[in-house]
C-alpha positions in Angstrom: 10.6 1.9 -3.4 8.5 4.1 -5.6 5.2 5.1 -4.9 3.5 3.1 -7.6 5.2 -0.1 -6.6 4.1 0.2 -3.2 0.3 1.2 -4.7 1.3 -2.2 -6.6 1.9 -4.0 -3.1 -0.9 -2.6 -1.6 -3.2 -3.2 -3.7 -2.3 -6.8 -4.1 -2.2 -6.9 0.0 -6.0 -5.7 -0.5 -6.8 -8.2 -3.2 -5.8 -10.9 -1.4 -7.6 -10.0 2.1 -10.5 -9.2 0.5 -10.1 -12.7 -1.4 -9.9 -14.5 2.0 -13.0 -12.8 3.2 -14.9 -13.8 0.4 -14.0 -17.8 1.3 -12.0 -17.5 -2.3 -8.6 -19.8 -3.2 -5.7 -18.2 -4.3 -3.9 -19.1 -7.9 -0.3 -17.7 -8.4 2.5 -19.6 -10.4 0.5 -22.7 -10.5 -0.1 -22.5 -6.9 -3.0 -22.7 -4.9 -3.6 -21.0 -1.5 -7.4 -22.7 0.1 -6.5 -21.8 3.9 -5.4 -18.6 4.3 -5.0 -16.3 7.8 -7.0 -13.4 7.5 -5.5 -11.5 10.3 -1.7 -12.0 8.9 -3.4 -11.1 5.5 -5.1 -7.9 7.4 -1.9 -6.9 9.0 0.4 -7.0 5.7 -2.2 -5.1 4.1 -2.2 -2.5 6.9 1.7 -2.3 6.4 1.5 -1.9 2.7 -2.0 0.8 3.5 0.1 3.0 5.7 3.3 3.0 3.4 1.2 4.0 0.8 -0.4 7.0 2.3 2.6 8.3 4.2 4.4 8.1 0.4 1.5 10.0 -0.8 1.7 12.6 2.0 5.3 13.4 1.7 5.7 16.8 1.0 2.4 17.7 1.5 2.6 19.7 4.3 5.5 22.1 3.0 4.2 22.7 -0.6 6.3 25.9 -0.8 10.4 26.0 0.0 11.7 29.5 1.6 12.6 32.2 -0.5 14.5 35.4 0.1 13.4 38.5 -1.7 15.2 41.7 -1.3 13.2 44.0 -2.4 15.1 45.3 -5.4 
């Protein structure tokens, strides 16, 4: 996946546990979601959270790649 469709995920994840905290229904395709478990909506956005910052991270730590100079 690339790092903007997991932001996408996550910040869907986010929407939606945020939704369920506010006592809010959920409308997607003509659906409606009224009961909703925050703690399975907490833990998906947790996955999504931590997918997201370790994509984010990558490469970070190394910002330069080894080079040989020779002195020529």
């Amino acid at each position: 996946m690339r790092i903007t469709e997991i932001k996408r995920m996550r910040d869907r994840a986010e929407k939606a546990y945020l939704d369920a905290l506010d006592g809010k229904s959920l409308s997607m395709n003509g659906r409606n979601l009224t009961r909703q478990d925050i703690a399975q909506l907490k833990e998906q956005f947790d996955y999504w959270d931590r997918r997201y910052r370790k994509a984010r991270s990558k490469g970070k730590g190394q910002p330069y790649s080894l080079v040989n100079f020779t002195g020529r």
